[in-house]
C-alpha positions as CSV (number, residue, x, y, z in Angstrom):
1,X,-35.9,3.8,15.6
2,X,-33.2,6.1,15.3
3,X,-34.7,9.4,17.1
4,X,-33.4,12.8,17.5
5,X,-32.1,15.5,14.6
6,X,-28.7,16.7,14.2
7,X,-28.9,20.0,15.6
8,X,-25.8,21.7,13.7
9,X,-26.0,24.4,11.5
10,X,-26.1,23.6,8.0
11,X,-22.3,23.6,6.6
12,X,-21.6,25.1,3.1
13,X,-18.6,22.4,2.7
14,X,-19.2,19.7,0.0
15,X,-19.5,15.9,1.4
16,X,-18.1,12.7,0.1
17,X,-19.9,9.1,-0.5
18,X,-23.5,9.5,0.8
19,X,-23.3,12.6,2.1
20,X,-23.4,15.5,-1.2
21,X,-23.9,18.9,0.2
22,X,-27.3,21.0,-0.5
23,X,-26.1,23.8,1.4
24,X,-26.1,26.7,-1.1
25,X,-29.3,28.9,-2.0
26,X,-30.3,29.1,-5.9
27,X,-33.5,30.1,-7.8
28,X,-36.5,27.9,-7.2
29,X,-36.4,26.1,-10.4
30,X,-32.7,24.5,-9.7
31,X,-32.8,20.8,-8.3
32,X,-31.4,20.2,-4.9
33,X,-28.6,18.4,-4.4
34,X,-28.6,14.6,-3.8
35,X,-26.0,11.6,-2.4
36,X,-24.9,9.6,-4.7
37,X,-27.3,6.8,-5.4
38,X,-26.4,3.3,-7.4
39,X,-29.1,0.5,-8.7
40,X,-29.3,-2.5,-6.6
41,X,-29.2,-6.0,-9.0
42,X,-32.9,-6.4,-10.5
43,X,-32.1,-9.9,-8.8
44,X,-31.7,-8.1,-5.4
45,X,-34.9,-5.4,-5.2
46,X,-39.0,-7.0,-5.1
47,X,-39.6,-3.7,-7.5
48,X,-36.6,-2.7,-10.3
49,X,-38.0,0.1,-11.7
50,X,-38.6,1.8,-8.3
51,X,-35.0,0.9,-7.4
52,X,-33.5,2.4,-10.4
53,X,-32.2,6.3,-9.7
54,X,-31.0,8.0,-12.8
55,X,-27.5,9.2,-13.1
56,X,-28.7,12.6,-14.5
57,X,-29.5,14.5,-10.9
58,X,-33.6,15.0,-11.6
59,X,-35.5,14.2,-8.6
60,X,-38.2,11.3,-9.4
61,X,-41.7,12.4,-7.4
62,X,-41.9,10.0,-4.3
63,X,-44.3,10.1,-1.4
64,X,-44.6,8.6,1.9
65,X,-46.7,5.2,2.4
66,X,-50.5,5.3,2.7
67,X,-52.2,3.1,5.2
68,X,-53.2,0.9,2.5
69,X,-49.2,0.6,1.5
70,X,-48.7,-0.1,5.4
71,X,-51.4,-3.2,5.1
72,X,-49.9,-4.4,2.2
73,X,-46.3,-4.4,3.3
74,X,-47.9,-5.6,6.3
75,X,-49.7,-8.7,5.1
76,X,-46.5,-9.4,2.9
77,X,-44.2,-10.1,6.1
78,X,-47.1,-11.9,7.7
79,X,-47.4,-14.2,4.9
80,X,-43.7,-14.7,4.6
81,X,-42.8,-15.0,8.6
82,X,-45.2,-18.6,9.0
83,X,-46.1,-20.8,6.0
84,X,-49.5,-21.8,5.5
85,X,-49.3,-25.3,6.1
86,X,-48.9,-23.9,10.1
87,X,-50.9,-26.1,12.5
88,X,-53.8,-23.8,14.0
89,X,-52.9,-22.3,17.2
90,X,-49.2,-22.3,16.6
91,X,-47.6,-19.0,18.0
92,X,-44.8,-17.7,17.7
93,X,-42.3,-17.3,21.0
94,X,-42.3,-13.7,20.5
95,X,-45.6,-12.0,21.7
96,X,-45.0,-9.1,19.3
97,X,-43.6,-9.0,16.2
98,X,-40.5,-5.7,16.6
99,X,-41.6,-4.6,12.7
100,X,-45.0,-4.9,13.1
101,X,-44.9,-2.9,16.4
102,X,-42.6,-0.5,14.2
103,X,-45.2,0.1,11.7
104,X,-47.8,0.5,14.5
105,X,-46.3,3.0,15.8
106,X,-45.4,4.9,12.4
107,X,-48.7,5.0,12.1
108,X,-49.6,7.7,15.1
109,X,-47.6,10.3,12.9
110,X,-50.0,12.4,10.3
111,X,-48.9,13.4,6.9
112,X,-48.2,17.1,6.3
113,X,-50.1,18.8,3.7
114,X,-47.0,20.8,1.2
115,X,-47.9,24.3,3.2
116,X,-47.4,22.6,6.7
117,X,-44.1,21.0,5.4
118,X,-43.0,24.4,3.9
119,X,-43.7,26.2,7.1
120,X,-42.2,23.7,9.3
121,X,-38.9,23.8,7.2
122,X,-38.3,27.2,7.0
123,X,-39.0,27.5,10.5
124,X,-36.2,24.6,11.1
125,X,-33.9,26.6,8.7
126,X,-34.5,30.2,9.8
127,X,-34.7,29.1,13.4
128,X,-33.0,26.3,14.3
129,X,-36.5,24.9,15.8
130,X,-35.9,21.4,16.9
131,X,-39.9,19.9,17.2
132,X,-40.2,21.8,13.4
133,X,-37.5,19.3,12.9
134,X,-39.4,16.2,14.1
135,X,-42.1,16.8,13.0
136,X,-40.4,16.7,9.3
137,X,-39.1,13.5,10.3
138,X,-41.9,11.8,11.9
139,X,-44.2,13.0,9.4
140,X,-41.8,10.6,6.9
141,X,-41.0,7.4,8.8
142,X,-43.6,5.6,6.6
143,X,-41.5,7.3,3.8
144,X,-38.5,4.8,5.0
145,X,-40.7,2.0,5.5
146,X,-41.9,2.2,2.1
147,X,-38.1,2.1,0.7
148,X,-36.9,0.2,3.0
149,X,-39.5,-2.9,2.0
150,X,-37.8,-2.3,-1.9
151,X,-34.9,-4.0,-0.6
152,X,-36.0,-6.7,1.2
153,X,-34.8,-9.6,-1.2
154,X,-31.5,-8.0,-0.9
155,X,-31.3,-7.9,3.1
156,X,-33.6,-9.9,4.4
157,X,-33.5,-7.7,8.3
158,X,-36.1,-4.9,7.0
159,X,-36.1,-3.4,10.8
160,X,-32.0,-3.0,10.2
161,X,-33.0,-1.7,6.9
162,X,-36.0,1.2,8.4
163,X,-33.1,2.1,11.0
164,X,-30.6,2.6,8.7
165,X,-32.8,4.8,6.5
166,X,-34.0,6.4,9.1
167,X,-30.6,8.2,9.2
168,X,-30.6,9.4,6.1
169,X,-34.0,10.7,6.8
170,X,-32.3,12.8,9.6
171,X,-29.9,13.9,7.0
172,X,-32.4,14.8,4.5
173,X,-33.8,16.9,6.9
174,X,-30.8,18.6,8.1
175,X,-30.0,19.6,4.2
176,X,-33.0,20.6,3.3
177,X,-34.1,23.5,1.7
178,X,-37.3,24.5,1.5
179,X,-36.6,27.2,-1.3
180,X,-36.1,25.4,-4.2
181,X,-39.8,24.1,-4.9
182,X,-39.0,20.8,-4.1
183,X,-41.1,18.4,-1.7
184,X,-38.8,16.8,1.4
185,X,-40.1,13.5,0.5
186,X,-38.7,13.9,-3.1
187,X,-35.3,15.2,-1.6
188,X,-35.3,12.5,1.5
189,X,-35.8,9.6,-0.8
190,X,-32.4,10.0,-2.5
191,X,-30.7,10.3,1.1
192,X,-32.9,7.1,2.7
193,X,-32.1,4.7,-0.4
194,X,-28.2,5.4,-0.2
195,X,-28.2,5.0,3.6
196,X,-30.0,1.8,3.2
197,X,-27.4,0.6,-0.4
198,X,-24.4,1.4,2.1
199,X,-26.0,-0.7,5.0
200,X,-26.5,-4.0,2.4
201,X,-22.7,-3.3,0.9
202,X,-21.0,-2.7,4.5
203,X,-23.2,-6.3,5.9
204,X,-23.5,-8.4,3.0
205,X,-20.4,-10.7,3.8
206,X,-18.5,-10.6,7.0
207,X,-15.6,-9.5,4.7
208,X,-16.4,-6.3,3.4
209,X,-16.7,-6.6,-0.4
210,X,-16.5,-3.4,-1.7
211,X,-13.8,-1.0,-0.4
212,X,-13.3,1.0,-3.5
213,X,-15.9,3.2,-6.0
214,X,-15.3,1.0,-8.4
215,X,-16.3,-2.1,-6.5
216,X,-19.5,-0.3,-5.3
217,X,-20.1,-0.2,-9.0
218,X,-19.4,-3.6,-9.7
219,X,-21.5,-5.2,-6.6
220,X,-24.5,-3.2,-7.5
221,X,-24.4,-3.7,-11.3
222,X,-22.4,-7.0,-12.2
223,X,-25.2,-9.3,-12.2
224,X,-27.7,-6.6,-14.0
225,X,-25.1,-5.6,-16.2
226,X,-24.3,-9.4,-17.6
227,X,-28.3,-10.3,-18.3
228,X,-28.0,-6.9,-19.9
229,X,-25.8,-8.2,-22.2
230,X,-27.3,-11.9,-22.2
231,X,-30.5,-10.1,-23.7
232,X,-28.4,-7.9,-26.1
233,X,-27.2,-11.4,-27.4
234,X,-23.6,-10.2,-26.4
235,X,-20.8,-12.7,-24.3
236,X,-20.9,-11.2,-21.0
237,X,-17.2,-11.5,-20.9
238,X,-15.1,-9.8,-17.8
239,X,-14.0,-7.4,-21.1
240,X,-17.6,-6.7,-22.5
241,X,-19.0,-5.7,-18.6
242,X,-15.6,-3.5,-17.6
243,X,-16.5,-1.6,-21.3
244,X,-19.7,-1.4,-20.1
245,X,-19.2,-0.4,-16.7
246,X,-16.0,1.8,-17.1
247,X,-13.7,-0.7,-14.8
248,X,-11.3,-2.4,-15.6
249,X,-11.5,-5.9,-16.6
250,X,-9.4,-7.0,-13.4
251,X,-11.7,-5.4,-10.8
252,X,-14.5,-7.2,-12.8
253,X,-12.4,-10.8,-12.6
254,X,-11.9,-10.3,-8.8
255,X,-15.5,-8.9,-8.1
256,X,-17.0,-12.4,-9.7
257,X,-14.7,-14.1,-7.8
258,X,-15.6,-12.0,-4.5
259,X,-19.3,-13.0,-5.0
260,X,-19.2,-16.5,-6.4
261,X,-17.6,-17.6,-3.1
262,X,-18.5,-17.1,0.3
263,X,-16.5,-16.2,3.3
264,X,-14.5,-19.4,4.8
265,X,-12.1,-19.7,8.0
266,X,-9.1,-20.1,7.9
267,X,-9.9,-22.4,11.1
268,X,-12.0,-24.7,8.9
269,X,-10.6,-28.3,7.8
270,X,-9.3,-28.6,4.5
271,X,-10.9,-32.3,4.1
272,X,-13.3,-34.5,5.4
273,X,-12.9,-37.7,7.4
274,X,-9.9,-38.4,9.6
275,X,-8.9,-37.7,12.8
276,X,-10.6,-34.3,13.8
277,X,-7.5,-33.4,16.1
278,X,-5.2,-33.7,13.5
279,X,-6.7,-32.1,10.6
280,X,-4.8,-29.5,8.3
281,X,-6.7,-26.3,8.0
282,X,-6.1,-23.2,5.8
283,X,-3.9,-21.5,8.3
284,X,-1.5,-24.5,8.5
285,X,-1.2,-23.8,4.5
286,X,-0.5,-20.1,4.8
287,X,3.1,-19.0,4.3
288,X,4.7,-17.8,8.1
289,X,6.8,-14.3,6.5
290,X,8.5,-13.7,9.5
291,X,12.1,-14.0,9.8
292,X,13.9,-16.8,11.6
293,X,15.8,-16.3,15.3
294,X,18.5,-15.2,13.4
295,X,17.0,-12.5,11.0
296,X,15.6,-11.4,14.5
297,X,19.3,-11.4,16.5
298,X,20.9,-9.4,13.4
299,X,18.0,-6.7,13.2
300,X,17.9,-6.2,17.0
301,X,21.7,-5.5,17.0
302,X,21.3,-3.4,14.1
303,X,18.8,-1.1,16.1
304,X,21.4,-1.1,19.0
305,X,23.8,-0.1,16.5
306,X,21.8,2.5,14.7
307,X,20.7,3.7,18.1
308,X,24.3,4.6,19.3
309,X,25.2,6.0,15.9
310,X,22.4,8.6,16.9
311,X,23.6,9.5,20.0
312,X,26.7,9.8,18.6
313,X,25.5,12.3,15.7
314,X,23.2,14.5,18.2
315,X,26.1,15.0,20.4
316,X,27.8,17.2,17.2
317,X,25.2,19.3,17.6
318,X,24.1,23.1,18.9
319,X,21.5,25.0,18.9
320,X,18.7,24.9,16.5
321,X,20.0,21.8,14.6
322,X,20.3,20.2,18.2
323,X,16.6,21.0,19.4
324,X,15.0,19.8,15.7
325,X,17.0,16.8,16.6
326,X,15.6,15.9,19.9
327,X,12.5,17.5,20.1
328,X,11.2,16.9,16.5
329,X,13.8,14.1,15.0
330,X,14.0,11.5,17.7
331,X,11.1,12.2,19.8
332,X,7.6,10.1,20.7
333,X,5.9,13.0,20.2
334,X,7.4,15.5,18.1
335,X,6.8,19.0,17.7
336,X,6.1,21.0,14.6
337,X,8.1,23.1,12.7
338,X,5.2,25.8,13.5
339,X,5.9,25.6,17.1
340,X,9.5,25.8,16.6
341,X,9.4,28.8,14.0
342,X,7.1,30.2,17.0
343,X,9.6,29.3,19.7
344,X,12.6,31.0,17.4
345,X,11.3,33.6,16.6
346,X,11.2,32.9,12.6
347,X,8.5,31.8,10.1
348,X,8.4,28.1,9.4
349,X,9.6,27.5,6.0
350,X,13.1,29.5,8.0
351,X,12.5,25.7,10.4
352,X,12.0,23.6,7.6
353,X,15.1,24.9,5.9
354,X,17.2,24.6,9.4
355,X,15.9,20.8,9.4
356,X,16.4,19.8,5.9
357,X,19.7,21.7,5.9
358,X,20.5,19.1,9.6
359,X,18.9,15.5,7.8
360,X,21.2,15.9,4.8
361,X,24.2,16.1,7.6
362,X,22.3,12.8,9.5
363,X,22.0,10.8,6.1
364,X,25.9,11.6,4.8
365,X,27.1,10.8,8.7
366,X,25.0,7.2,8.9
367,X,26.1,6.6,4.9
368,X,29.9,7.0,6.1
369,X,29.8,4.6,9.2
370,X,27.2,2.0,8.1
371,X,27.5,2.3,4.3
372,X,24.2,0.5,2.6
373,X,22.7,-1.4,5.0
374,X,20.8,1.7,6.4
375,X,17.7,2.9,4.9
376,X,16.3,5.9,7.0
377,X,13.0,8.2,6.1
378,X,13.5,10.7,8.3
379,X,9.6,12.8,8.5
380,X,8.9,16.0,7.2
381,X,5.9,18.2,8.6
């Protein structure tokens, strides 16, 4: 289990992805603010309703596992970790089963009543009191537990699952404020479920899958959005779902492909049979862009060239032009034009004019002796 809260004080700086900032005070009645949240496939979750979270903001009610909740989810991994067709007295090489000891443990920790939670909140708000803290987060690991088991169809580690919901716990409680009327296991289950949606995106395929918004979108909902459609007696063409979705029907195209296909190596043999040793894989197929020996002797004396050209160019120089030229222009590590406004005395729009003023000279010097075969882009700060 991940232990230990972020001690930090709260920021007042919006976050991105997961992480939506709930920093600012308002009236009671005004919902907190929660990461961003998208359905897993109906095909993905044991439980769809309880996996759906509205677009609209409004916090559903949600509350941390009983016992009885524990003993089901419990029995459930029993049944599912040895069939029952098991001879008697088989055992399993592992003494004790990591979940199971989990859930043992999650156990020890009582539920807070809503006054103790209230008081142990504002006391971690006001005063920065660490075991307030904990005690917020212990008093919820069956909270995680409970969500976590939601998703086990869709990642079938549910210890990798508790962990990574664990941290968005830890979030919930770092963001959390105690004002608004609002119980933390309300607020915490909007931050638990979008840790644990990242964790299935990020490890679904060794390739990640879904770099972009849009392809978040479209690996959560593809598959629920096309039976949508089946049922609506609609073709669930790539056109119909981008509508639907608000993609575009070429993310949708190259999402089906994504997860039709699984990952393959570029090590692995294009065919069967034959000589092992001598078999063509997908790397031998893949087209080698780099440039011949010759492409390679030109562009090396073209550096040598360009280099002397340089040298050339900076020894026209005086002054400011001449320190923007080696200690900003040509340098590994180049200074700023703050540091040499500072060092000059003058602001540093007064450096960037200098420098501009300098680069035009550069680019009409290299045009004159090379003509078009150079292409510079000199950097700006």
């Amino acid at each position: 289990m991940h232990s230990g809260v972020d001690s930090a004080e709260m920021d007042k700086s919006k976050s991105k992805s997961t992480e939506v900032d709930a920093e600012q005070r308002l009236p009671a009645k005004r919902e907190q603010a929660v990461p961003a949240v998208v359905d897993v496939d109906a095909d993905e979750t044991d439980d769809d309703d309880d996996a759906d979270s509205s677009d609209d903001g409004v916090l559903s009610d949600v509350s941390p596992a009983t016992d009885e909740e524990l003993d089901q989810i419990a029995a459930s991994l029993a049944g599912a970790k040895l069939p029952r067709s098991a001879p008697e007295g088989t055992r399993a090489l592992a003494v004790r089963d990591p979940m199971a000891a989990y859930m043992s443990e999650v156990r020890r920790y009582p539920l807070l009543t809503r006054e103790e939670e209230h008081d142990l909140a504002v006391e971690w708000v006001e005063n920065g009191n660490k075991e307030a803290a904990k005690r917020l987060v212990t008093s919820n690991l069956r909270l995680v537990v409970k969500i976590a088991n939601e998703y086990r169809r869709g990642y079938q580690n549910l210890l990798d699952l508790v962990q990574e919901g664990n941290v968005g716990l830890m979030k919930a409680v770092q963001k959390f404020d105690p004002y608004r009327g609002v119980k933390l296991s309300t607020y915490s289950g909007w931050w638990i479920r979008a840790y644990v949606l990242k964790h299935i995106l990020n490890n679904w395929r060794l390739v990640k899958i879904g770099t972009t918004q849009n392809q978040r979108k479209l690996f959560f909902n593809l598959r629920k959005q096309r039976d949508a459609l089946i049922r609506a007696g609609v073709d669930p063409t790539a056109e119909n779902i981008a509508k639907e979705l608000d993609v575009s029907t070429e993310e949708v195209v190259e999402m089906q492909k994504r997860m039709a296909a699984p990952d393959a190596s570029l090590n692995a043999p294009l065919g069967s049979g034959g000589d092992e040793g001598n078999a063509r894989t997908r790397m031998d197929t893949l087209e080698d862009d780099a440039g011949g020996p010759e492409d390679q002797v030109s562009g090396d004396q073209f550096k040598r060239l360009l280099h002397d050209k340089l040298r050339t160019f900076g020894a026209t120089l005086s002054g400011r032009e001449a320190e923007i030229f080696t200690d900003r222009l040509v340098a590994d590590e180049p200074v700023t034009l703050q540091d040499l406004g500072e060092r000059w005395g003058v602001s540093r729009e007064r450096a960037r004019q200098v420098e501009k003023r300098m680069v035009l000279r550069l680019r009409e010097f290299l045009q004159e002796e090379l003509g078009d075969a150079v292409q510079i882009a000199l950097g700006q700060d």
